[in-house]
PDB file with SEQRES, HELIX, SHEET and CRYST1 records, atoms N, CA, C and O in Angstrom:
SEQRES   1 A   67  UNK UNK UNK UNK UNK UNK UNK UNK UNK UNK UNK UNK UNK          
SEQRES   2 A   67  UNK UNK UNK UNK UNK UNK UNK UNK UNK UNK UNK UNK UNK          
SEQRES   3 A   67  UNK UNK UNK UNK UNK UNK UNK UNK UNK UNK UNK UNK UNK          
SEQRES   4 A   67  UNK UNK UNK UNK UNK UNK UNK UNK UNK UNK UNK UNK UNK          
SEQRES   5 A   67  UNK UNK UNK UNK UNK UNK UNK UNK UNK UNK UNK UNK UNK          
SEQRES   6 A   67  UNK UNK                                                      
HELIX    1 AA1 UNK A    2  UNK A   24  1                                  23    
HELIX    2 AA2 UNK A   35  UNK A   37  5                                   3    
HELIX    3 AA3 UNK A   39  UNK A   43  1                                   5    
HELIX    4 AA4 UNK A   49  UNK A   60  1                                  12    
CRYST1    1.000    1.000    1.000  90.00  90.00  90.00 P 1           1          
ATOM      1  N   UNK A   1     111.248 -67.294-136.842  1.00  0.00           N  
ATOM      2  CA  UNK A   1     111.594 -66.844-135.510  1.00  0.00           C  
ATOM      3  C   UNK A   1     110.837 -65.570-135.158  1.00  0.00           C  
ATOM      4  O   UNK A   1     110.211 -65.554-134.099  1.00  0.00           O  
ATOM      5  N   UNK A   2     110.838 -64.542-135.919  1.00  0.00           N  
ATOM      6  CA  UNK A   2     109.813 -63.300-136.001  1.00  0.00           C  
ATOM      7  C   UNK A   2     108.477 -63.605-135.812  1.00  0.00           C  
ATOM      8  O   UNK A   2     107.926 -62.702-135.182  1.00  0.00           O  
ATOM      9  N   UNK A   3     107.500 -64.800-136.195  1.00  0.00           N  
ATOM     10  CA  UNK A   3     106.365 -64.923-135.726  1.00  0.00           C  
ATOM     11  C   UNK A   3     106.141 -65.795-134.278  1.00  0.00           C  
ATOM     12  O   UNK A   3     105.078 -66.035-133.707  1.00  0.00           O  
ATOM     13  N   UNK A   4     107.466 -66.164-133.909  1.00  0.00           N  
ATOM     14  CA  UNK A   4     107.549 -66.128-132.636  1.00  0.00           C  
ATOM     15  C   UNK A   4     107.159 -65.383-131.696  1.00  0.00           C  
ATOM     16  O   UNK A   4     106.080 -65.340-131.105  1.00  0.00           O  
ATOM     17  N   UNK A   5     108.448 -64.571-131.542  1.00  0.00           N  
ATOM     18  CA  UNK A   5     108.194 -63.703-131.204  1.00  0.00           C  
ATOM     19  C   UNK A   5     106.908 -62.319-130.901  1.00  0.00           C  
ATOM     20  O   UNK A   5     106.525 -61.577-129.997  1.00  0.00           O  
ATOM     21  N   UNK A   6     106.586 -62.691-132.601  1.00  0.00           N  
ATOM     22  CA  UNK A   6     105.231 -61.512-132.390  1.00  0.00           C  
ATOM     23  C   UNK A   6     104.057 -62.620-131.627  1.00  0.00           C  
ATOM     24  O   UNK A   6     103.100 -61.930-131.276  1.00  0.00           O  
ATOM     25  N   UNK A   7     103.854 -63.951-131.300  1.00  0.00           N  
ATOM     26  CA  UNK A   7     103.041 -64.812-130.964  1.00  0.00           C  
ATOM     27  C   UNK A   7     102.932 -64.376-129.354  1.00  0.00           C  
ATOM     28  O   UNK A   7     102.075 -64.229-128.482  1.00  0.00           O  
ATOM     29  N   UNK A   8     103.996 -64.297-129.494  1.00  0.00           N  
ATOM     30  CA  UNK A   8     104.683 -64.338-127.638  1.00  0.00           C  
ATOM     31  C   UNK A   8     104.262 -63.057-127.154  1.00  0.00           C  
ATOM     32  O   UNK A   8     103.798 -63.016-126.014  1.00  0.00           O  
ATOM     33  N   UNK A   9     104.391 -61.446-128.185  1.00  0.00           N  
ATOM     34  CA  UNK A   9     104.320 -60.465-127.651  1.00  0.00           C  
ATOM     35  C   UNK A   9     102.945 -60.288-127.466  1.00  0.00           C  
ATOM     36  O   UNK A   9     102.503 -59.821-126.417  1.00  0.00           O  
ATOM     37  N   UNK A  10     102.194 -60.642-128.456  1.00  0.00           N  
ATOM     38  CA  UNK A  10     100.442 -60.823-128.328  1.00  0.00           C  
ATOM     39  C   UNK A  10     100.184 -61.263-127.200  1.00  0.00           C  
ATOM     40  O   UNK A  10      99.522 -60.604-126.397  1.00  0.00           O  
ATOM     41  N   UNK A  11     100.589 -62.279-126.974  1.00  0.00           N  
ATOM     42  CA  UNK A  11      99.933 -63.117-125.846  1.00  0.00           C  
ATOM     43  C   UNK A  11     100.252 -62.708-124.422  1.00  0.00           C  
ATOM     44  O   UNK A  11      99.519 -63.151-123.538  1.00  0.00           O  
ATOM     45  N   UNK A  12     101.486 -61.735-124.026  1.00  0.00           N  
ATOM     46  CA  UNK A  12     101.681 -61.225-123.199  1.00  0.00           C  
ATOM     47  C   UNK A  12     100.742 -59.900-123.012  1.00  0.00           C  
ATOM     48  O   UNK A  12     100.211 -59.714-121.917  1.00  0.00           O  
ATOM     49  N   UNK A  13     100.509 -58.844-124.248  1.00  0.00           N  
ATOM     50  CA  UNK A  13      99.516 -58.035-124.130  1.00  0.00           C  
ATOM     51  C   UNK A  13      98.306 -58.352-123.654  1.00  0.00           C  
ATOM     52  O   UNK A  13      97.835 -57.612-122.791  1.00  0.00           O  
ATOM     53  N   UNK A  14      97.565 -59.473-124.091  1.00  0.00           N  
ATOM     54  CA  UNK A  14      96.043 -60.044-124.086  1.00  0.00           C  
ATOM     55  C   UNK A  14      96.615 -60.346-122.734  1.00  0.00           C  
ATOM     56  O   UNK A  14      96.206 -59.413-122.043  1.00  0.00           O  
ATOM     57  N   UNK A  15      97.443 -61.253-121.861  1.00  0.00           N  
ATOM     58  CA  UNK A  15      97.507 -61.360-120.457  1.00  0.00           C  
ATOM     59  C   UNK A  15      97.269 -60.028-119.734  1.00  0.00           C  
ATOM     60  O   UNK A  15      96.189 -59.645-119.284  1.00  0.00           O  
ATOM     61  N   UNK A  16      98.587 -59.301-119.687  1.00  0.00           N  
ATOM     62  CA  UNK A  16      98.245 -57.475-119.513  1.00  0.00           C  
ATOM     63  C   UNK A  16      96.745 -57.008-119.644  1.00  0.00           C  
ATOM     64  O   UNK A  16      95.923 -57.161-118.740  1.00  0.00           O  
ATOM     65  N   UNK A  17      96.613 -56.725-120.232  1.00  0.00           N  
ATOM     66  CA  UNK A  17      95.616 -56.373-120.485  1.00  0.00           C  
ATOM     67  C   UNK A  17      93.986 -56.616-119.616  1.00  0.00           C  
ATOM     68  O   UNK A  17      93.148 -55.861-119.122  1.00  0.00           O  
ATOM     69  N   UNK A  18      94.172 -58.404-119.811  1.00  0.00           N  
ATOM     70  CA  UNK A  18      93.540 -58.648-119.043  1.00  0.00           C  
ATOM     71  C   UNK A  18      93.221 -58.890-117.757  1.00  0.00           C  
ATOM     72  O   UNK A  18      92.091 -59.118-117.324  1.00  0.00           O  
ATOM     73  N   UNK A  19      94.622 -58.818-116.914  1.00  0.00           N  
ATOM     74  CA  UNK A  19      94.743 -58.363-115.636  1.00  0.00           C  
ATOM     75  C   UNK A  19      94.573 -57.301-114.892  1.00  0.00           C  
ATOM     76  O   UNK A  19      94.395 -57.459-113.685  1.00  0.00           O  
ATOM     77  N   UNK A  20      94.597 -55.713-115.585  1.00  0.00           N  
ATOM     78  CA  UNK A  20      94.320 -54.747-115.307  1.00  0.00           C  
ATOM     79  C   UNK A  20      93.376 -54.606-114.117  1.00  0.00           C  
ATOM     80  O   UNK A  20      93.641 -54.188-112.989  1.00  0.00           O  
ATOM     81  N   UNK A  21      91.850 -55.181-114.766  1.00  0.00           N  
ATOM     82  CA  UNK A  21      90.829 -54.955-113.433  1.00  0.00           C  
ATOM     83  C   UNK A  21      91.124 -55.851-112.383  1.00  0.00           C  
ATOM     84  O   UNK A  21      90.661 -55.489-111.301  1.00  0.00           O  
ATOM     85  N   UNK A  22      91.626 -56.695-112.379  1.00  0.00           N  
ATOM     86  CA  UNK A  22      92.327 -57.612-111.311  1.00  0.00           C  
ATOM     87  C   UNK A  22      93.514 -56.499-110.216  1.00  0.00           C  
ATOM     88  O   UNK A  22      93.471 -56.090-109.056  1.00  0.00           O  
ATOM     89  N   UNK A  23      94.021 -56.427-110.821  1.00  0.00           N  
ATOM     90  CA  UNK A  23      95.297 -55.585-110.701  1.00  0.00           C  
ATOM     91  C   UNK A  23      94.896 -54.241-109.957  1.00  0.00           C  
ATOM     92  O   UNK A  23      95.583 -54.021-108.960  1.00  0.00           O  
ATOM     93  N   UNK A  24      93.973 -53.351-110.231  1.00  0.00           N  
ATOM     94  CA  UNK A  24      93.508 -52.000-109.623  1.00  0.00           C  
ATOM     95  C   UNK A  24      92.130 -52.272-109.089  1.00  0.00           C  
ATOM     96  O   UNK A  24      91.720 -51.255-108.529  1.00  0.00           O  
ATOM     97  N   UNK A  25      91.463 -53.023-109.056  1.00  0.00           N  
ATOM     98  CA  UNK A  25      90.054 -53.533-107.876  1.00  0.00           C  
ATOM     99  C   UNK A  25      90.786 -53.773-106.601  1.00  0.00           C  
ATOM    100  O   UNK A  25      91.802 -54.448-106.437  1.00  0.00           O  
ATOM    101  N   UNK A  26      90.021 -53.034-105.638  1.00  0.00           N  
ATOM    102  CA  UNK A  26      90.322 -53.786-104.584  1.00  0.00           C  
ATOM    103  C   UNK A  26      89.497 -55.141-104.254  1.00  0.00           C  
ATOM    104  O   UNK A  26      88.294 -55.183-104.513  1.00  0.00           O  
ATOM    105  N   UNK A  27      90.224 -56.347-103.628  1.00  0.00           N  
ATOM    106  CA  UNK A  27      90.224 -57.360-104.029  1.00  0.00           C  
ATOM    107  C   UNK A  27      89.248 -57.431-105.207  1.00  0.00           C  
ATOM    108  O   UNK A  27      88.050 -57.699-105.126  1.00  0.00           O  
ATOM    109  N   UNK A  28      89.952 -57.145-106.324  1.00  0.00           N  
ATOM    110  CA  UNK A  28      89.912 -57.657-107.364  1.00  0.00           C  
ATOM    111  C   UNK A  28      89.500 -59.075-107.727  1.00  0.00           C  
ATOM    112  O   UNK A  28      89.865 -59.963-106.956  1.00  0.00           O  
ATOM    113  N   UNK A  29      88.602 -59.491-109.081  1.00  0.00           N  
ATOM    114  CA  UNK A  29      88.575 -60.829-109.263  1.00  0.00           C  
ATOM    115  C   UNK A  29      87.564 -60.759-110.225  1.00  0.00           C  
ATOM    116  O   UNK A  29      86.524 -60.138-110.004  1.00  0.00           O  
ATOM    117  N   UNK A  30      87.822 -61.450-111.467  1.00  0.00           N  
ATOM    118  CA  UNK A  30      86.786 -62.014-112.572  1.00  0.00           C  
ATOM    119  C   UNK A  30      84.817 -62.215-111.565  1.00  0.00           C  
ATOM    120  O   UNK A  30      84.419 -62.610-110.469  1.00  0.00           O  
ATOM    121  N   UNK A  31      84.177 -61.622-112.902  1.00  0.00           N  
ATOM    122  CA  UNK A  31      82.747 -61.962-111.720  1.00  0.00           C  
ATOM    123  C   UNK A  31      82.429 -63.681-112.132  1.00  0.00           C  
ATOM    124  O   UNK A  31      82.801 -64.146-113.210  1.00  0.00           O  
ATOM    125  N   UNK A  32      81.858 -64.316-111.328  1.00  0.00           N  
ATOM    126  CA  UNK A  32      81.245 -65.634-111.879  1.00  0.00           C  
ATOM    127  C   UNK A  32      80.973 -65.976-112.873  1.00  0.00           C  
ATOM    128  O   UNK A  32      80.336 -65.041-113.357  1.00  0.00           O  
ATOM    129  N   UNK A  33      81.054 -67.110-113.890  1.00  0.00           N  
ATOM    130  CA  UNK A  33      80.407 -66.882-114.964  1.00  0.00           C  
ATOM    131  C   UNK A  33      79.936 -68.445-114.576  1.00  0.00           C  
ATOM    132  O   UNK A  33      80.359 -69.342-115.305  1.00  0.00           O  
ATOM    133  N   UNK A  34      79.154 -68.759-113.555  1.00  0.00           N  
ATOM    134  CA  UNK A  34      78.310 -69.601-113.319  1.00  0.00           C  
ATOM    135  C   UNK A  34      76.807 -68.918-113.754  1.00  0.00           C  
ATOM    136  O   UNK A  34      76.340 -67.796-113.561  1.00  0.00           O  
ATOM    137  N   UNK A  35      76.218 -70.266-114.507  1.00  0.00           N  
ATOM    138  CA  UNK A  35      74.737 -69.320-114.839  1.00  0.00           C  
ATOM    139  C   UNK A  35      74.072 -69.036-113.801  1.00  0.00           C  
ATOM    140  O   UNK A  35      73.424 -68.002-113.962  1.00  0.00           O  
ATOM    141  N   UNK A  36      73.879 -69.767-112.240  1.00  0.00           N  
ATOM    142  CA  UNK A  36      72.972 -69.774-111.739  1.00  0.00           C  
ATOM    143  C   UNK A  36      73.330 -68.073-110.739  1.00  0.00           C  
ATOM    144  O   UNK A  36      72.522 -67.584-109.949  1.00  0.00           O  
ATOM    145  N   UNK A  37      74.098 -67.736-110.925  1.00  0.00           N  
ATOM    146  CA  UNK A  37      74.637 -66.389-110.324  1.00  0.00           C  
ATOM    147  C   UNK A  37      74.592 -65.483-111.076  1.00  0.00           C  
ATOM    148  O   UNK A  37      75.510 -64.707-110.812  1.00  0.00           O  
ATOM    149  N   UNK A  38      73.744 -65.007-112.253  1.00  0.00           N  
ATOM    150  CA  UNK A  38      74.006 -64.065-113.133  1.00  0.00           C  
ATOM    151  C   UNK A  38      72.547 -63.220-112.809  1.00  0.00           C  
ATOM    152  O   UNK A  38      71.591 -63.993-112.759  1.00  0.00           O  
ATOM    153  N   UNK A  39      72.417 -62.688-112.724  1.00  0.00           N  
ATOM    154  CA  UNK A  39      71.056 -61.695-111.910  1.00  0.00           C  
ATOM    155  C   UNK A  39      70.042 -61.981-113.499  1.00  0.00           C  
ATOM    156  O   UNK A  39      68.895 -62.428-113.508  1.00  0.00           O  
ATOM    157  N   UNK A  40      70.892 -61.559-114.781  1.00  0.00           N  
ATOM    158  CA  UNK A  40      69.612 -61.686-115.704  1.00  0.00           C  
ATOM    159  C   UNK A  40      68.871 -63.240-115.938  1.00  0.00           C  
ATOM    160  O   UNK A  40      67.725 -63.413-116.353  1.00  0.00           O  
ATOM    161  N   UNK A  41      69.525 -63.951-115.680  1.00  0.00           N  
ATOM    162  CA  UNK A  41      69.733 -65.450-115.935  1.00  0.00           C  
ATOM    163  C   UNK A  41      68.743 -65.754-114.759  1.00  0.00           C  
ATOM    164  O   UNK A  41      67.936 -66.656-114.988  1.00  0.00           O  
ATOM    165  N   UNK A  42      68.697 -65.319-113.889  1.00  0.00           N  
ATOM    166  CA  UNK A  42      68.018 -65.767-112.549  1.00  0.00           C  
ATOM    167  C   UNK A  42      66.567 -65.084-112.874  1.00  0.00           C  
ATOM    168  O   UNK A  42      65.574 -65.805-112.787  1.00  0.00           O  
ATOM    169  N   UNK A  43      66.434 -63.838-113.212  1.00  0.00           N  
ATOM    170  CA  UNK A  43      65.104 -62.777-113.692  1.00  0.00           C  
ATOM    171  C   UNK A  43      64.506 -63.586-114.418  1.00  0.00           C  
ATOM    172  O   UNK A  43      63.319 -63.631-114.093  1.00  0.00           O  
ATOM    173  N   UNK A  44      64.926 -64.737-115.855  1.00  0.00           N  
ATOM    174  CA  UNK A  44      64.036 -65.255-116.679  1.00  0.00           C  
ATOM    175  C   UNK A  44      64.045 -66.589-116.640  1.00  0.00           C  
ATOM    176  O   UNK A  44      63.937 -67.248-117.674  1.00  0.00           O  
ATOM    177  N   UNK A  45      64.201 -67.255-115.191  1.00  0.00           N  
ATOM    178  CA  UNK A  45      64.470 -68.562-114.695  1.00  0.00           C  
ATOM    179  C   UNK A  45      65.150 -69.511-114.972  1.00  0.00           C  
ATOM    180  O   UNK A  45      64.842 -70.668-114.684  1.00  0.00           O  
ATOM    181  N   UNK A  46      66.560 -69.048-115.797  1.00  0.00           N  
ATOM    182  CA  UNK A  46      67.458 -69.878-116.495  1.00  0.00           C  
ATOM    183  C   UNK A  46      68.519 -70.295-115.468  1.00  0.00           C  
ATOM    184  O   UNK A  46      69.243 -69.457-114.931  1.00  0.00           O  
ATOM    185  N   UNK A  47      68.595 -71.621-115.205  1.00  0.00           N  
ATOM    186  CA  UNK A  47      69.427 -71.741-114.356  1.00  0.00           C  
ATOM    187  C   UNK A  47      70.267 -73.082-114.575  1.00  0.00           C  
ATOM    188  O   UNK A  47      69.855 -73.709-115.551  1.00  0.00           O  
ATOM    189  N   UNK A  48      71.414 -73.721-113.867  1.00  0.00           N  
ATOM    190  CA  UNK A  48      72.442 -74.105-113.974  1.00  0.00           C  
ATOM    191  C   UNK A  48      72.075 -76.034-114.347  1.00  0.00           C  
ATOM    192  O   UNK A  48      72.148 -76.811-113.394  1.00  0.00           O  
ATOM    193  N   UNK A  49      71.753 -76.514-115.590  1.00  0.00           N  
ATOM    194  CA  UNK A  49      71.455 -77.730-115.723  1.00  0.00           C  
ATOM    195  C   UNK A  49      71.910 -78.791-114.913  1.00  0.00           C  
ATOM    196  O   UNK A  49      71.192 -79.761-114.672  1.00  0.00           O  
ATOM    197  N   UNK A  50      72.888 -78.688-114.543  1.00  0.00           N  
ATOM    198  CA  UNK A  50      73.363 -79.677-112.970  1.00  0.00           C  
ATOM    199  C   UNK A  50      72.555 -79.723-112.353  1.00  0.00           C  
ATOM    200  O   UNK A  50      71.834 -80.701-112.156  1.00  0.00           O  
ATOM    201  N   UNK A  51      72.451 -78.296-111.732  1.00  0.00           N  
ATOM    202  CA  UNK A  51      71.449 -78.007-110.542  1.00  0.00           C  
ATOM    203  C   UNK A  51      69.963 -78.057-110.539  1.00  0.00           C  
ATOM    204  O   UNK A  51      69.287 -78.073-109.511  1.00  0.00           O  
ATOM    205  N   UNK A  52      69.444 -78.083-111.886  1.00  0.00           N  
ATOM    206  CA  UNK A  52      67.866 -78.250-112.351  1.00  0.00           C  
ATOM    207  C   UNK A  52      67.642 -80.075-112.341  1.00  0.00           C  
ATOM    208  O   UNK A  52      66.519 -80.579-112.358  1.00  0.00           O  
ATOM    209  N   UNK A  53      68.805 -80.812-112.315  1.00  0.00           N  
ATOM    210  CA  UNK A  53      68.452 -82.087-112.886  1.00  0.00           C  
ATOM    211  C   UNK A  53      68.762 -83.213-111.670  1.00  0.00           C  
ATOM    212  O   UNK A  53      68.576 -84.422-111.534  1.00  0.00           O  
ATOM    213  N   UNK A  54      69.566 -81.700-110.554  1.00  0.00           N  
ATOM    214  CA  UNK A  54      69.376 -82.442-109.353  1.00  0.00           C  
ATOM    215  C   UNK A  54      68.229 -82.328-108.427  1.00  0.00           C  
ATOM    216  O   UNK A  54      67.869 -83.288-107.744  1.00  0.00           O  
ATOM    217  N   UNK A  55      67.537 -80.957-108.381  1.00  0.00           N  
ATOM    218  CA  UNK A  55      66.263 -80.299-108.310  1.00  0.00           C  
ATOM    219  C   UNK A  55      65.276 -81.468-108.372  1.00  0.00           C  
ATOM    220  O   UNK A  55      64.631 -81.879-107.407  1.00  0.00           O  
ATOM    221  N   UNK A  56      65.229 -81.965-109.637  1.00  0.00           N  
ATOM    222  CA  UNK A  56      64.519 -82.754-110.249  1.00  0.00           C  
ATOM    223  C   UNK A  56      64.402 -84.521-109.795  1.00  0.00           C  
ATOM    224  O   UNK A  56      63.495 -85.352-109.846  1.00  0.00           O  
ATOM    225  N   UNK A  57      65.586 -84.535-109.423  1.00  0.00           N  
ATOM    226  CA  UNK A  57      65.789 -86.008-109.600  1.00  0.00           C  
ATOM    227  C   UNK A  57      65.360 -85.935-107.323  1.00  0.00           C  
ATOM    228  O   UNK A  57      64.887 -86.724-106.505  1.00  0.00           O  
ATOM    229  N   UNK A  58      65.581 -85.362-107.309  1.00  0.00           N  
ATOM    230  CA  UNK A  58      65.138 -85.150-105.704  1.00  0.00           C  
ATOM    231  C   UNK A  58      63.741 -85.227-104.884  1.00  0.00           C  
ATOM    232  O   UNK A  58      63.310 -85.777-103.871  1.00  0.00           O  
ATOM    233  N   UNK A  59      63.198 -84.200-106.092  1.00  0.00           N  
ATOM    234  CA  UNK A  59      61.827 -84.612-105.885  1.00  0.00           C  
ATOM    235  C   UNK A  59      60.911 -85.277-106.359  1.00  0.00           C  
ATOM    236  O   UNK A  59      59.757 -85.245-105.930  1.00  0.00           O  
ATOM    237  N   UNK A  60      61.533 -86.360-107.851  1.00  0.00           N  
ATOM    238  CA  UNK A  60      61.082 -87.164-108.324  1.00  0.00           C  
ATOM    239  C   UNK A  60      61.569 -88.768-107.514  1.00  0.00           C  
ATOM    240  O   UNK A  60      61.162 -89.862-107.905  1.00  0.00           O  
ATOM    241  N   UNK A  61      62.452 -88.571-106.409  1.00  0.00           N  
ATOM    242  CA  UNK A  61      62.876 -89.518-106.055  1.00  0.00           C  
ATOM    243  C   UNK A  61      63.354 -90.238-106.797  1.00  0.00           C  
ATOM    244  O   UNK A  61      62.973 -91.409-106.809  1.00  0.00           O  
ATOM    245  N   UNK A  62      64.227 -89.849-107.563  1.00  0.00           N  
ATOM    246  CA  UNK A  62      65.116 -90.834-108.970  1.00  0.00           C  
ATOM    247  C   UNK A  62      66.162 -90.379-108.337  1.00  0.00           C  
ATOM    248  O   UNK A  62      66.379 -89.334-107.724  1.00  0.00           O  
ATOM    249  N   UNK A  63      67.167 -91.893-108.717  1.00  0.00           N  
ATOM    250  CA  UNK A  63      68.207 -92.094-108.810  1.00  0.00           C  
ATOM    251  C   UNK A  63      69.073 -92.034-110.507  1.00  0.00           C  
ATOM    252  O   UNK A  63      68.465 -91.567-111.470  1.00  0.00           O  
ATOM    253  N   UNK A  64      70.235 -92.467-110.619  1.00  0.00           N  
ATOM    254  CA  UNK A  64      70.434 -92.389-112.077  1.00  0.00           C  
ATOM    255  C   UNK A  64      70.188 -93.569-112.260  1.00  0.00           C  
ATOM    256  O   UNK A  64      69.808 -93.717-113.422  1.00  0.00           O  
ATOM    257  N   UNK A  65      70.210 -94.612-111.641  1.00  0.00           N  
ATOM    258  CA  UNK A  65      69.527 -96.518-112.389  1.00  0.00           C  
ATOM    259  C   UNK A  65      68.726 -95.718-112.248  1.00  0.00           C  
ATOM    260  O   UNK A  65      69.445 -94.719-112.247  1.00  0.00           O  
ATOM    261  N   UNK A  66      67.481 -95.267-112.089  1.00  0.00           N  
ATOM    262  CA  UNK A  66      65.991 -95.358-112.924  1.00  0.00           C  
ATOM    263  C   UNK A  66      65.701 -94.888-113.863  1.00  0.00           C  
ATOM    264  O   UNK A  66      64.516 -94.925-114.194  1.00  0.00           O  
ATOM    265  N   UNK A  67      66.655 -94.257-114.674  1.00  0.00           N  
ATOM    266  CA  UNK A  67      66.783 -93.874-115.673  1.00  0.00           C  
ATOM    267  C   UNK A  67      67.222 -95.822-116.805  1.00  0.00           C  
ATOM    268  O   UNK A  67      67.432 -95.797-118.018  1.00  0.00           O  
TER     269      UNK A  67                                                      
END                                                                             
């Protein structure tokens, strides 16, 4: 029952905790963690494989049957 408890109290801290910058930002909010929005990610042309393979398939005029 005690590692209950301590399970429960952890997990309420790590919540706490991690609400803080939420909590005192005005509108507050986690930043993106989409790749294609990350400024360094964008600097060394790394970008969001969805979006590269739709890129791709657009101007290759492929569909997924032509695969």
């Amino acid at each position: 029952m005690l590692k209950i408890i301590i399970t429960i109290g952890v997990v309420l801290v790590a919540v706490a905790l991690l609400s803080i910058r939420i909590l005192l930002k005005p509108n507050g909010q986690f930043s993106s963690q989409h790749i294609s929005q990350s400024k360094a990610m964008r600097e060394r042309g790394i970008g969001c494989v969805t979006s590269q393979d739709r890129q791709t398939r657009q101007h290759k005029n492929m569909n997924i049957k032509d695969l």
